[in-house]
CHARMM internal coordinates of N, CA and C (Angstrom, degrees):
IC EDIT
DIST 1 N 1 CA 1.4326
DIST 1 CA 1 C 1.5284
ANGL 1 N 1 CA 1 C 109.75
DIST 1 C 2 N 1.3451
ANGL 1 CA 1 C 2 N 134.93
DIHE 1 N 1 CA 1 C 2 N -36.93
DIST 2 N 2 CA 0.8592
ANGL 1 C 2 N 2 CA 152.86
DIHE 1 CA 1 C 2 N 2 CA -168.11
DIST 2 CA 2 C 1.5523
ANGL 2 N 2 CA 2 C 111.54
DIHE 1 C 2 N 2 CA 2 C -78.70
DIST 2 C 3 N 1.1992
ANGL 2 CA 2 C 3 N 102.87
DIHE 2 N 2 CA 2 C 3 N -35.07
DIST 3 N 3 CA 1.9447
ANGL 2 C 3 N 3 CA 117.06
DIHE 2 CA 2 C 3 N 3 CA 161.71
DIST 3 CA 3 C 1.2844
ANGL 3 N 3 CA 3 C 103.87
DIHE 2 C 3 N 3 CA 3 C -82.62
DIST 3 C 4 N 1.1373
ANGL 3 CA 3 C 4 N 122.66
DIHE 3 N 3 CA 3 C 4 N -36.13
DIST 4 N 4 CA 1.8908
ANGL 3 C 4 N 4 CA 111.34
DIHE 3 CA 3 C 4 N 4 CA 173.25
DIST 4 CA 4 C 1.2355
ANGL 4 N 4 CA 4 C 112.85
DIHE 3 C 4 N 4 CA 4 C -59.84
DIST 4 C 5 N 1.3755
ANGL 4 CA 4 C 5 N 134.56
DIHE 4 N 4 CA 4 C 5 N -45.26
DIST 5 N 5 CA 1.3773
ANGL 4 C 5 N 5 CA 132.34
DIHE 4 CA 4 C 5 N 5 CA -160.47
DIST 5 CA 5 C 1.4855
ANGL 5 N 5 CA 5 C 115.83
DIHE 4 C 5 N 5 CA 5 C -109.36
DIST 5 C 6 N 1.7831
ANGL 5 CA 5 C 6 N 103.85
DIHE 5 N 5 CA 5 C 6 N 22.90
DIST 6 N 6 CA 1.5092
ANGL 5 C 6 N 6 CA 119.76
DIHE 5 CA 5 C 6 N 6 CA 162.00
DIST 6 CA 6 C 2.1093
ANGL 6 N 6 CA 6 C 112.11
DIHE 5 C 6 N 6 CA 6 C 63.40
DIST 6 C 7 N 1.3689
ANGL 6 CA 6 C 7 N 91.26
DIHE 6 N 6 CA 6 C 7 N 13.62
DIST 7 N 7 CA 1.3706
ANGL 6 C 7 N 7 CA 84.38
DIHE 6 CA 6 C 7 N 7 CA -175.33
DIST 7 CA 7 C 1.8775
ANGL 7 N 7 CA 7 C 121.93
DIHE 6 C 7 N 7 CA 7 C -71.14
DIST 7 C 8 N 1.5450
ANGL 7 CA 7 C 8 N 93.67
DIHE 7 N 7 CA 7 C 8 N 138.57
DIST 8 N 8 CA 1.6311
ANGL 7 C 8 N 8 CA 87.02
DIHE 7 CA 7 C 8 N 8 CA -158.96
DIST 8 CA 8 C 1.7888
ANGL 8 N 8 CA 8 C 95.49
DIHE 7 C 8 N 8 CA 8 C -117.49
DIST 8 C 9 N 0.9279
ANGL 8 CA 8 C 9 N 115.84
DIHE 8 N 8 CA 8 C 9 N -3.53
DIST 9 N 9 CA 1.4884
ANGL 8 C 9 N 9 CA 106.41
DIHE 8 CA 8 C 9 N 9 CA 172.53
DIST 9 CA 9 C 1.9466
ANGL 9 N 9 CA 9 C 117.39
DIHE 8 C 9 N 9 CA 9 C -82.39
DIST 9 C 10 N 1.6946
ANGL 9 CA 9 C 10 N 88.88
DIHE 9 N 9 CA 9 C 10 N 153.86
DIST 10 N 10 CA 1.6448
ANGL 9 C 10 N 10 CA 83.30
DIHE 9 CA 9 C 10 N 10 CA -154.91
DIST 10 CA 10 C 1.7051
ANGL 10 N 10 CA 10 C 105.58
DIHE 9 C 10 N 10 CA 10 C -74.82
DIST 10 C 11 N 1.0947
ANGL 10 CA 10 C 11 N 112.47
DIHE 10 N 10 CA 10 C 11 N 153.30
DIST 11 N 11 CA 1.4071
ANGL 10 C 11 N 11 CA 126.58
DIHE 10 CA 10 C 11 N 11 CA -159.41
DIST 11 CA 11 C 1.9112
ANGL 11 N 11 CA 11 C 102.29
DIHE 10 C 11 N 11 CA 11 C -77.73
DIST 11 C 12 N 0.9889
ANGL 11 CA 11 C 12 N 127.11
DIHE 11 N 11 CA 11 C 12 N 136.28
DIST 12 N 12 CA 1.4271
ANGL 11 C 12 N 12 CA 117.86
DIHE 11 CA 11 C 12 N 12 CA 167.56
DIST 12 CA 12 C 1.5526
ANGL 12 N 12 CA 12 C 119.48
DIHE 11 C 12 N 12 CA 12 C -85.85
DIST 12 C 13 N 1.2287
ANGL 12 CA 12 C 13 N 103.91
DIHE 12 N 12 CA 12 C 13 N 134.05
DIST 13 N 13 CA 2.0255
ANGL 12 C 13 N 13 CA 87.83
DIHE 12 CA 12 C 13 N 13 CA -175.44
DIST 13 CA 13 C 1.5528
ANGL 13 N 13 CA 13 C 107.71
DIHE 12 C 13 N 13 CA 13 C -102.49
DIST 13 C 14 N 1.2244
ANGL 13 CA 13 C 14 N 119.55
DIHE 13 N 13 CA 13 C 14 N -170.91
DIST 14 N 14 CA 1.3736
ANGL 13 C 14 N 14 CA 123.69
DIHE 13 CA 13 C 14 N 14 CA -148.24
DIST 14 CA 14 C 1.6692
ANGL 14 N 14 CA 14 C 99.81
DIHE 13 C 14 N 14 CA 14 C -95.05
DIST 14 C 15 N 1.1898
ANGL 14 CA 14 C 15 N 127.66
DIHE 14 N 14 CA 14 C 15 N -26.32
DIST 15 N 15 CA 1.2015
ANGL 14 C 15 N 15 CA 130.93
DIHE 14 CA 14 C 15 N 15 CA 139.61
DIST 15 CA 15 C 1.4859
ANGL 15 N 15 CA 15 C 142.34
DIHE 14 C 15 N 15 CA 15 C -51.05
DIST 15 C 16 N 0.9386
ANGL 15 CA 15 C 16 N 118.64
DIHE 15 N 15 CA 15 C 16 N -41.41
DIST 16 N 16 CA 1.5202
ANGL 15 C 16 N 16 CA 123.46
DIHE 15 CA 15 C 16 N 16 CA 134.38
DIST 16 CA 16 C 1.6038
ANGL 16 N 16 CA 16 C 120.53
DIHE 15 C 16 N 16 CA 16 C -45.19
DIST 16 C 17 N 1.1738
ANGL 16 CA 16 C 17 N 125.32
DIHE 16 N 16 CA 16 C 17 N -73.39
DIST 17 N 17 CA 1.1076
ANGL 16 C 17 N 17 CA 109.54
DIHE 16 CA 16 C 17 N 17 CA 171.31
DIST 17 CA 17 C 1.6773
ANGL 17 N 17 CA 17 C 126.62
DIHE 16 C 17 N 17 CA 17 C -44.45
DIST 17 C 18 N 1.0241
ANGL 17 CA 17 C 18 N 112.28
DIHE 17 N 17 CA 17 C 18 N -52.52
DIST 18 N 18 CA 1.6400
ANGL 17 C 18 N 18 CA 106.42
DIHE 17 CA 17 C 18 N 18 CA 176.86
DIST 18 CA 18 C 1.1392
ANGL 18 N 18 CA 18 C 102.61
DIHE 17 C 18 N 18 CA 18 C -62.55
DIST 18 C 19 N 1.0929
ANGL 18 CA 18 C 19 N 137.23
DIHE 18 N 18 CA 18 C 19 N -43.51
DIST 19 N 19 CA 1.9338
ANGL 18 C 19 N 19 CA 118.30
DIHE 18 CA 18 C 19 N 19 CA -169.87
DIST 19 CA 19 C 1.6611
ANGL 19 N 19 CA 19 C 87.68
DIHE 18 C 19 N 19 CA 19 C -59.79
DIST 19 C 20 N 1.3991
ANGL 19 CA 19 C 20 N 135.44
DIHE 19 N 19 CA 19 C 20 N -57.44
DIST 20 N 20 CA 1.4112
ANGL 19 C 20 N 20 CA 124.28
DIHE 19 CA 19 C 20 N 20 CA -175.23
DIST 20 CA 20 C 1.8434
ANGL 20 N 20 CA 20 C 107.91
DIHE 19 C 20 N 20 CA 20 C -35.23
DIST 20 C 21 N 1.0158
ANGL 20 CA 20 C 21 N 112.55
DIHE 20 N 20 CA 20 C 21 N -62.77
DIST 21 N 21 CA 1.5141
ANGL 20 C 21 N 21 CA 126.01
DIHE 20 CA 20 C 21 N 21 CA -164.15
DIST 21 CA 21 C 1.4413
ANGL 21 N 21 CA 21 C 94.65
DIHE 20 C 21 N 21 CA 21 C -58.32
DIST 21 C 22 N 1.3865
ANGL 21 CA 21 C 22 N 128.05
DIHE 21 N 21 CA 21 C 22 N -59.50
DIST 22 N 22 CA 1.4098
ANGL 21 C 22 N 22 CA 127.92
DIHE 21 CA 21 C 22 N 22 CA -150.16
DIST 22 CA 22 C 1.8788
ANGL 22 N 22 CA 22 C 97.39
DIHE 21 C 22 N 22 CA 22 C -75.71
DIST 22 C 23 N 1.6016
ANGL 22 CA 22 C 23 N 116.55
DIHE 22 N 22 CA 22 C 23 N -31.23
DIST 23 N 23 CA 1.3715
ANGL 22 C 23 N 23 CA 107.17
DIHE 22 CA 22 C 23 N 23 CA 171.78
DIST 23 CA 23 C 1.4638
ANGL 23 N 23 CA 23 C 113.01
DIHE 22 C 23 N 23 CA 23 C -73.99
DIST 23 C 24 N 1.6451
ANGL 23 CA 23 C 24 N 113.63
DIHE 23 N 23 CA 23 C 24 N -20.03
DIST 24 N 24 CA 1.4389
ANGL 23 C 24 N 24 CA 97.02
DIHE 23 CA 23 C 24 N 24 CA -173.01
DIST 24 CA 24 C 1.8512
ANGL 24 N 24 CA 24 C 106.38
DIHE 23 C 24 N 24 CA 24 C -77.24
DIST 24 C 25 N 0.9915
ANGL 24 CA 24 C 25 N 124.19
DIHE 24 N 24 CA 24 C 25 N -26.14
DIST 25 N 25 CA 0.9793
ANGL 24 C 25 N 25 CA 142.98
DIHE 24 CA 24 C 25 N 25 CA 168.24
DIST 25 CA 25 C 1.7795
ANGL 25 N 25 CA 25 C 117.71
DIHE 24 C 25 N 25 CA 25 C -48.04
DIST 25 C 26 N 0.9990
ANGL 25 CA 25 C 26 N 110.44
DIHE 25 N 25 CA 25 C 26 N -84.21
DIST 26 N 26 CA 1.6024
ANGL 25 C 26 N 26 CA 112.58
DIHE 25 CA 25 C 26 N 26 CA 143.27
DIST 26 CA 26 C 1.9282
ANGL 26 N 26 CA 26 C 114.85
DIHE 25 C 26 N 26 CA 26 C 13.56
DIST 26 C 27 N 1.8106
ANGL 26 CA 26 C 27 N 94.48
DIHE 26 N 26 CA 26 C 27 N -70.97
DIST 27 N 27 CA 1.4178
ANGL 26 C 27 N 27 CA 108.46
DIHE 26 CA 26 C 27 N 27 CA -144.54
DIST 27 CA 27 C 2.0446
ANGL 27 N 27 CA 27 C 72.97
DIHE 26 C 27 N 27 CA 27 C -86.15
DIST 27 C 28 N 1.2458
ANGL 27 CA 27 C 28 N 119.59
DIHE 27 N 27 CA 27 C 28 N -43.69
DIST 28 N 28 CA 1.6128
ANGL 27 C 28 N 28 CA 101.05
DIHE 27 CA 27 C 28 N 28 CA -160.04
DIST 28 CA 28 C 1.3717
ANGL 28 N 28 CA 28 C 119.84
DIHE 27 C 28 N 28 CA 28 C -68.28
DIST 28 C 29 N 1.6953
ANGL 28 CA 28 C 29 N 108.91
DIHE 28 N 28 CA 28 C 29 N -30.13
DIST 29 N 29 CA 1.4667
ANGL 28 C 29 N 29 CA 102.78
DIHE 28 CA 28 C 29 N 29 CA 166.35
DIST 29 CA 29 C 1.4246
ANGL 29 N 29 CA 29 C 113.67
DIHE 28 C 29 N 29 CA 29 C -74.33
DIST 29 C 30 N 1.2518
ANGL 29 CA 29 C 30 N 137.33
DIHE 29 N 29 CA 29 C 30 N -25.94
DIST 30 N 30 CA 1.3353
ANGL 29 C 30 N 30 CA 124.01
DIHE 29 CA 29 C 30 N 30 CA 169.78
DIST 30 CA 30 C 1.5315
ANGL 30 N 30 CA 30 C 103.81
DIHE 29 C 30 N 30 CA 30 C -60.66
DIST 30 C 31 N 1.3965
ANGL 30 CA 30 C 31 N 132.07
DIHE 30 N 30 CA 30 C 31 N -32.26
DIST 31 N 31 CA 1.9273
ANGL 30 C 31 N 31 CA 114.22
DIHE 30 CA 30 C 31 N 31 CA 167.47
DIST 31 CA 31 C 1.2715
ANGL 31 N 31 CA 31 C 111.13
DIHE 30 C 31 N 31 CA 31 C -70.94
DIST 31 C 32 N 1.6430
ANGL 31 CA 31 C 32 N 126.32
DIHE 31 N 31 CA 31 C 32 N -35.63
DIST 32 N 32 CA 1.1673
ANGL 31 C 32 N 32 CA 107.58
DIHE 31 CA 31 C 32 N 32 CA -176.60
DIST 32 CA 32 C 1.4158
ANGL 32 N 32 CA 32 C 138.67
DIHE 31 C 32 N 32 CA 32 C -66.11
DIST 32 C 33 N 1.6638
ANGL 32 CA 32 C 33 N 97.86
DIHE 32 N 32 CA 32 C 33 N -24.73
DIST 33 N 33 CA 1.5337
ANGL 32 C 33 N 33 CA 114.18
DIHE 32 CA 32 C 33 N 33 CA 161.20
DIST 33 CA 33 C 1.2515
ANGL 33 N 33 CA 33 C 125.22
DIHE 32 C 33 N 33 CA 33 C -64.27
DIST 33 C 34 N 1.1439
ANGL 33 CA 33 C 34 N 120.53
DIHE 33 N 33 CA 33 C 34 N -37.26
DIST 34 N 34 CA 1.1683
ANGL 33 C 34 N 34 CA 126.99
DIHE 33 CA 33 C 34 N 34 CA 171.96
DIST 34 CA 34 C 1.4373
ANGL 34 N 34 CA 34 C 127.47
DIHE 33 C 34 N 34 CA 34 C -74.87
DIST 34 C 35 N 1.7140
ANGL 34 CA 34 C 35 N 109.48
DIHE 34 N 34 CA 34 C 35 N -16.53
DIST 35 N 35 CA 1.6269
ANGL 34 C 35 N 35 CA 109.54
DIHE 34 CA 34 C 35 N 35 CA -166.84
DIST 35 CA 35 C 2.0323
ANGL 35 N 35 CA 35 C 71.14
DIHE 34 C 35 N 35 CA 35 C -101.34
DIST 35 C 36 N 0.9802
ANGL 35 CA 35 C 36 N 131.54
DIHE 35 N 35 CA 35 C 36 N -43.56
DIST 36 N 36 CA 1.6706
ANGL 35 C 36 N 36 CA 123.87
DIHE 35 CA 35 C 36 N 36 CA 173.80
DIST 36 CA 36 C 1.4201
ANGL 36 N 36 CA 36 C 113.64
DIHE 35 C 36 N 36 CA 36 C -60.75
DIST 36 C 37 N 1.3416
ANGL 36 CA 36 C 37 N 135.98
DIHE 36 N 36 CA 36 C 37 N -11.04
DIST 37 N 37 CA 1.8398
ANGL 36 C 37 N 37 CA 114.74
DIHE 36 CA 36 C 37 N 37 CA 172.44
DIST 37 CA 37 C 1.6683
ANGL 37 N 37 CA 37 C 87.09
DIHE 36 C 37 N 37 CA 37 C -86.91
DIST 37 C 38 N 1.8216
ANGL 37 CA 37 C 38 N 125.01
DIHE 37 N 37 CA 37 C 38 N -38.40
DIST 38 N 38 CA 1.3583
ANGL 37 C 38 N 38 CA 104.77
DIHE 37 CA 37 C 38 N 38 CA -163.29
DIST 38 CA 38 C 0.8729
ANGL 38 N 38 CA 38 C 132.68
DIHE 37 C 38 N 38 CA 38 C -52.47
DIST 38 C 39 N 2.2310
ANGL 38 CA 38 C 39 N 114.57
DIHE 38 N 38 CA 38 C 39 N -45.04
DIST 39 N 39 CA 1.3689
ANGL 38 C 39 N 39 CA 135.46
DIHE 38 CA 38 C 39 N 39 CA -172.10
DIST 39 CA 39 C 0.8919
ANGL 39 N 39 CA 39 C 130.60
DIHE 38 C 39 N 39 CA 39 C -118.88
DIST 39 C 40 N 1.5176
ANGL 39 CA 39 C 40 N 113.35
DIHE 39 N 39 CA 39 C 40 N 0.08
DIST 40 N 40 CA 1.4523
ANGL 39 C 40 N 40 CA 111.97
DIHE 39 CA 39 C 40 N 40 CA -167.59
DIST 40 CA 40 C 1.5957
ANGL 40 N 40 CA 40 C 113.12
DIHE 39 C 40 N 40 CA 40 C -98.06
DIST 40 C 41 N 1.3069
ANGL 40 CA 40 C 41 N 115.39
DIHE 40 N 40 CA 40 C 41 N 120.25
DIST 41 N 41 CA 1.4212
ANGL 40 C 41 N 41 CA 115.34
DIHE 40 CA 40 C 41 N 41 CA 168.39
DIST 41 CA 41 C 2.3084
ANGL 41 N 41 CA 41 C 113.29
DIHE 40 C 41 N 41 CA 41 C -118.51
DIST 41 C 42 N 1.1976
ANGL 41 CA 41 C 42 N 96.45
DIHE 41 N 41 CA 41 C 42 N 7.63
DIST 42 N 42 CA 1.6832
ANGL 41 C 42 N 42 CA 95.32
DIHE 41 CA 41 C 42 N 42 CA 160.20
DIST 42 CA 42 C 1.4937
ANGL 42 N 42 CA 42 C 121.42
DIHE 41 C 42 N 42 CA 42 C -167.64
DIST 42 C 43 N 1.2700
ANGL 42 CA 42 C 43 N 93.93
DIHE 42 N 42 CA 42 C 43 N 120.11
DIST 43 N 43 CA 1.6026
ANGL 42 C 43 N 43 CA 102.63
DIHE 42 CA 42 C 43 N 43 CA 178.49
DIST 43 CA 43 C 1.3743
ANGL 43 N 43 CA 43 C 129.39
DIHE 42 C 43 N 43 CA 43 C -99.33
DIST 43 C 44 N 1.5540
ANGL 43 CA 43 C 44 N 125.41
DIHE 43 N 43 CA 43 C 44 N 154.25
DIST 44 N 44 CA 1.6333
ANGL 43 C 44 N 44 CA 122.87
DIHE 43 CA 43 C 44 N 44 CA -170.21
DIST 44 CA 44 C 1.4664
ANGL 44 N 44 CA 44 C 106.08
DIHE 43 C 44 N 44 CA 44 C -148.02
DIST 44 C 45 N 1.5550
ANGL 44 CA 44 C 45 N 104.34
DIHE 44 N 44 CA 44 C 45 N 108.94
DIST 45 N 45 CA 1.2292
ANGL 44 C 45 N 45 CA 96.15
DIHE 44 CA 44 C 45 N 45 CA -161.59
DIST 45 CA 45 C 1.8529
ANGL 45 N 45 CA 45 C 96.81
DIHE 44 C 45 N 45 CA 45 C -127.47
DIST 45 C 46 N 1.5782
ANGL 45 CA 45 C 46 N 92.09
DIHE 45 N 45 CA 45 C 46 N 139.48
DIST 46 N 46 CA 1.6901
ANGL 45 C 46 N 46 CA 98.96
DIHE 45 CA 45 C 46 N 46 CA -170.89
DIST 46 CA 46 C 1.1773
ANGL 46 N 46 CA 46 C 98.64
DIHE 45 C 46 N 46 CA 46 C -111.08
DIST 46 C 47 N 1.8279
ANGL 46 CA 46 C 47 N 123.93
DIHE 46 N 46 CA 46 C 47 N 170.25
DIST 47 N 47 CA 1.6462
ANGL 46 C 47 N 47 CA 120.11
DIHE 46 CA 46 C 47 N 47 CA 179.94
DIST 47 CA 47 C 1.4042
ANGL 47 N 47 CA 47 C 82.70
DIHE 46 C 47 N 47 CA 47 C -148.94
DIST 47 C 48 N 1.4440
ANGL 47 CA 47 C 48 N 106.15
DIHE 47 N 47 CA 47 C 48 N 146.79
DIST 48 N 48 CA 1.6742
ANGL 47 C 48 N 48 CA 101.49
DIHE 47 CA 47 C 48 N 48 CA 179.42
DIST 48 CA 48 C 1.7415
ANGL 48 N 48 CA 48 C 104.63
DIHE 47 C 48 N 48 CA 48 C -140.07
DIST 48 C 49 N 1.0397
ANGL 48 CA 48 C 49 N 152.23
DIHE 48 N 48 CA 48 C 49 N 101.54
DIST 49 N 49 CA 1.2208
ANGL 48 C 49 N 49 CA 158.09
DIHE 48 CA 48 C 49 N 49 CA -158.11
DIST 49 CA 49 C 1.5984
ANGL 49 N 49 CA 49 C 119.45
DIHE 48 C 49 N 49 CA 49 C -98.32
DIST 49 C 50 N 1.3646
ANGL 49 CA 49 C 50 N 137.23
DIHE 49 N 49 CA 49 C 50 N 160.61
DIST 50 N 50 CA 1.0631
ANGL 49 C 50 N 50 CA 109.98
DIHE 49 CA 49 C 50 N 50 CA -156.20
DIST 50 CA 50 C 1.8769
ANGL 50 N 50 CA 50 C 116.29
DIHE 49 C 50 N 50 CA 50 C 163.22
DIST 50 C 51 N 1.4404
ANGL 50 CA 50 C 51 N 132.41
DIHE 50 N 50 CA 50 C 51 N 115.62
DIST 51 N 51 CA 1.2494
ANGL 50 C 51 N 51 CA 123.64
DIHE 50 CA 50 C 51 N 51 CA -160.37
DIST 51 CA 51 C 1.1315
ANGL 51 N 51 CA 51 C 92.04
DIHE 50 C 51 N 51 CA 51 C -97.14
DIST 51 C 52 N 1.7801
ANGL 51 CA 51 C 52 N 139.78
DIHE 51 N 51 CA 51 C 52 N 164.33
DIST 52 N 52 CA 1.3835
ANGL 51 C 52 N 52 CA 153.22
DIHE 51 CA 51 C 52 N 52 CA -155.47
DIST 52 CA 52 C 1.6827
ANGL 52 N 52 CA 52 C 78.27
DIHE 51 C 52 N 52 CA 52 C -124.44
DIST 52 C 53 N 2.0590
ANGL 52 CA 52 C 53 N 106.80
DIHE 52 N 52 CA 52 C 53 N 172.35
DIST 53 N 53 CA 0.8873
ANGL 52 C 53 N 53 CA 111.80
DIHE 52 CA 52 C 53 N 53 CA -157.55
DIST 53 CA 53 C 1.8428
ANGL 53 N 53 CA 53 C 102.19
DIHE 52 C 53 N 53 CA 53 C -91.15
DIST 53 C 54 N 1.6758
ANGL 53 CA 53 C 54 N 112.67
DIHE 53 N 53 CA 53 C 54 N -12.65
DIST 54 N 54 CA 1.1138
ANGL 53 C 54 N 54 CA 136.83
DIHE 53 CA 53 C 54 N 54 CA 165.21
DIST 54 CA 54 C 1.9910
ANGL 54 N 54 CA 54 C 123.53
DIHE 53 C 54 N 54 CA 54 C -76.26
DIST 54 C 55 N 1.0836
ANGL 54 CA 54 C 55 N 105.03
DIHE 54 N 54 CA 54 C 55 N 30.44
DIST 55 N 55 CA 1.5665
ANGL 54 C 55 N 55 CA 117.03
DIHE 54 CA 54 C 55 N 55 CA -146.51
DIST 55 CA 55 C 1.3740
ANGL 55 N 55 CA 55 C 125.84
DIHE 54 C 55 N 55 CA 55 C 21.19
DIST 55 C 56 N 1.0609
ANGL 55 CA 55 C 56 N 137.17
DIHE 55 N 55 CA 55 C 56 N 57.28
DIST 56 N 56 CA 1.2625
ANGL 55 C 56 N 56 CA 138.77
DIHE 55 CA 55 C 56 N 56 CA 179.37
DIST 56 CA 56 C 1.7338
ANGL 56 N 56 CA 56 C 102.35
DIHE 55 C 56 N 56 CA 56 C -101.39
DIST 56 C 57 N 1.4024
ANGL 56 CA 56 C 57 N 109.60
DIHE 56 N 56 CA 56 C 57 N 145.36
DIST 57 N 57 CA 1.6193
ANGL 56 C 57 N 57 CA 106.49
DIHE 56 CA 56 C 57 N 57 CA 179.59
DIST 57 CA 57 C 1.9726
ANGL 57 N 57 CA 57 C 99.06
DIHE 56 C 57 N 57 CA 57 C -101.07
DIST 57 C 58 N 1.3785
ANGL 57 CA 57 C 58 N 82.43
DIHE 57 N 57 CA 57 C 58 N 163.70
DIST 58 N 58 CA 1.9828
ANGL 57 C 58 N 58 CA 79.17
DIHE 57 CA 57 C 58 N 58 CA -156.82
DIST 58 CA 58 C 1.7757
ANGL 58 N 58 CA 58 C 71.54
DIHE 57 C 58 N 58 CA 58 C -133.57
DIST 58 C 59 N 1.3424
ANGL 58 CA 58 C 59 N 108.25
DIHE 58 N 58 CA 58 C 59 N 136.03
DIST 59 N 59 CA 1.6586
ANGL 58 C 59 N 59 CA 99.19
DIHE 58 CA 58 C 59 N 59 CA 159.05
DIST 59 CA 59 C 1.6091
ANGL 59 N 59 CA 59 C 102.47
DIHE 58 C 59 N 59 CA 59 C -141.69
DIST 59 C 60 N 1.2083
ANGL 59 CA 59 C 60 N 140.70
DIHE 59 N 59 CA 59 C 60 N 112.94
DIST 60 N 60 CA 1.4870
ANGL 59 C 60 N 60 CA 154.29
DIHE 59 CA 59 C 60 N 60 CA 135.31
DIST 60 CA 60 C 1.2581
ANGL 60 N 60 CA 60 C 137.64
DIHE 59 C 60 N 60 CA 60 C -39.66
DIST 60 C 61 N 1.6229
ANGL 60 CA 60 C 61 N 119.42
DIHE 60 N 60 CA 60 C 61 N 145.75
DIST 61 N 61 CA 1.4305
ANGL 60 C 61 N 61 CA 112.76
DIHE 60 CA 60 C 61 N 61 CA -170.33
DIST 61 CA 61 C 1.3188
ANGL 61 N 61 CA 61 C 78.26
DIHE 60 C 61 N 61 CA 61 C -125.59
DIST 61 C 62 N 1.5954
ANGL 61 CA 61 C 62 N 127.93
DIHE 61 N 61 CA 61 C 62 N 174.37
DIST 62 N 62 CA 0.8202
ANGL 61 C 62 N 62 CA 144.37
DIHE 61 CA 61 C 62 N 62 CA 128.37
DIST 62 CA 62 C 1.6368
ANGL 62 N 62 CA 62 C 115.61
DIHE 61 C 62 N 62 CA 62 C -131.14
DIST 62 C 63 N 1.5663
ANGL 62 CA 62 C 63 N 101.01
DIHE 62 N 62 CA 62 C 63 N 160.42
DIST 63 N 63 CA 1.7496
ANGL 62 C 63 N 63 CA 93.89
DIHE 62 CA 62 C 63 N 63 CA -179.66
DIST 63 CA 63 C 1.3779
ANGL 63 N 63 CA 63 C 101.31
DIHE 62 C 63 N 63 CA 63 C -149.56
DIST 63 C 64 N 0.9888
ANGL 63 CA 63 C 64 N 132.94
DIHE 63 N 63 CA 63 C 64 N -170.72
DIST 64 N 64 CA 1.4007
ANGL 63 C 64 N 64 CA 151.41
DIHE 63 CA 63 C 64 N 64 CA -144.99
DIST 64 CA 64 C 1.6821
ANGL 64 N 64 CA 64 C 123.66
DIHE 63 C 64 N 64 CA 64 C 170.89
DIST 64 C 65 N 1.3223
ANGL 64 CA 64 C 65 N 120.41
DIHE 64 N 64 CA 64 C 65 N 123.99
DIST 65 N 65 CA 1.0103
ANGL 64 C 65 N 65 CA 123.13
DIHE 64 CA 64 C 65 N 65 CA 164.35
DIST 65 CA 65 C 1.4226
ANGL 65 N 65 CA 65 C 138.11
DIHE 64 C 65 N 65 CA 65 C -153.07
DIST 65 C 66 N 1.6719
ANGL 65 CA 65 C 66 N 119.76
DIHE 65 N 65 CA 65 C 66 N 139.56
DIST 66 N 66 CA 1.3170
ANGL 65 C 66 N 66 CA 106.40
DIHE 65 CA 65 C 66 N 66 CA -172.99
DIST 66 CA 66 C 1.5521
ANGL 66 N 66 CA 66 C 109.44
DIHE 65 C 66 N 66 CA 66 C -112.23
DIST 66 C 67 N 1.7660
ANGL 66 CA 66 C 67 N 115.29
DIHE 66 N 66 CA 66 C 67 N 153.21
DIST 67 N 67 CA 1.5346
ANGL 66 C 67 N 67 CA 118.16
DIHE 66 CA 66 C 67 N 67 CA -173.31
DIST 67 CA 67 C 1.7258
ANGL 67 N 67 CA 67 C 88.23
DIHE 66 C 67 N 67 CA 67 C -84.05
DIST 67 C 68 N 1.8302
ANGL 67 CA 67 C 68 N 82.26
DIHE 67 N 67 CA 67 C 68 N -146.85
DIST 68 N 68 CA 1.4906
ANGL 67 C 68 N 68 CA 96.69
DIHE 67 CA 67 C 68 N 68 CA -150.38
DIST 68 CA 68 C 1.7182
ANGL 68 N 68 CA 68 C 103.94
DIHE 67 C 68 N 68 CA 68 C -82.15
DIST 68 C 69 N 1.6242
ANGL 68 CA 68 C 69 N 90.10
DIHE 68 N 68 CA 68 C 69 N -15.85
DIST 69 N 69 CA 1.8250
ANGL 68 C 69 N 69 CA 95.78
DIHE 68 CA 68 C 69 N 69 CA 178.26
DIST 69 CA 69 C 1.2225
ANGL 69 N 69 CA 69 C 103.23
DIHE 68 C 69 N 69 CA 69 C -81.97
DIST 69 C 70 N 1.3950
ANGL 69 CA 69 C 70 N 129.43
DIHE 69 N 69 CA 69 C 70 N 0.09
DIST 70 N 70 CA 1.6541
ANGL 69 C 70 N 70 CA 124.44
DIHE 69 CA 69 C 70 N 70 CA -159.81
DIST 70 CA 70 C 1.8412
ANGL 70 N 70 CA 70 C 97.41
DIHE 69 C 70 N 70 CA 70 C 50.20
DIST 70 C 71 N 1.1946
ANGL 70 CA 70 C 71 N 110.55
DIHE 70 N 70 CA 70 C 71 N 68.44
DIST 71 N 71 CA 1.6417
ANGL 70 C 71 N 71 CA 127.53
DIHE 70 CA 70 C 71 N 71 CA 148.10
DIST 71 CA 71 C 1.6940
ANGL 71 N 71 CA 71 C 99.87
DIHE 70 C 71 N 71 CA 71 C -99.38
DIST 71 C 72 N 1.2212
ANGL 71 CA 71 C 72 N 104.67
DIHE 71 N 71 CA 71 C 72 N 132.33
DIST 72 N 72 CA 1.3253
ANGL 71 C 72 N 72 CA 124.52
DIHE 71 CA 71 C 72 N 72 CA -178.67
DIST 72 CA 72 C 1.8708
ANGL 72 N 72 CA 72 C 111.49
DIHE 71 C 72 N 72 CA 72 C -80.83
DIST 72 C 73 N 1.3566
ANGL 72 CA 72 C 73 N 127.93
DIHE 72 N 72 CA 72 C 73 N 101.45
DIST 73 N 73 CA 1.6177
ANGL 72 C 73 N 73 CA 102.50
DIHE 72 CA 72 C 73 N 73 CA -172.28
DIST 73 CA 73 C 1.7354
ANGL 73 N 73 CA 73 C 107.47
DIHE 72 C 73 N 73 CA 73 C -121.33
END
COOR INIT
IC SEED 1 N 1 CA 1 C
IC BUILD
């Protein structure tokens, strides 16, 4: 398909992409730690577990936190 529709720019592979993701990743938990030692004084953290309709296991975090004003982020 990709020879049908003459496309000439170079393709990114799936390895490439994850090194992108896994460095962007990298840099956001290093802010999140850091925006969490500044303000954070309470945390709420949920886990939710769970098989897909294809059997795949799916497991989730969620979290929550409020600063010193109790702003919710």
């Amino acid at each position: 398909m990709i020879c049908f529709i003459r496309y000439t720019r170079k393709i990114i592979k799936g390895d490439t992409i994850a090194l992108h993701v896994c460095n962007r990743v990298k840099v956001f938990e290093k802010d999140l730690i850091n925006l969490l030692n500044r303000i954070c004084t309470i945390v709420a953290i949920s886990f939710d577990g769970w098989t897909s309709t294809n059997n795949l296991l799916m497991f989730a975090i969620n979290s929550k936190w409020a600063g010193l004003n109790i702003k919710i982020y």
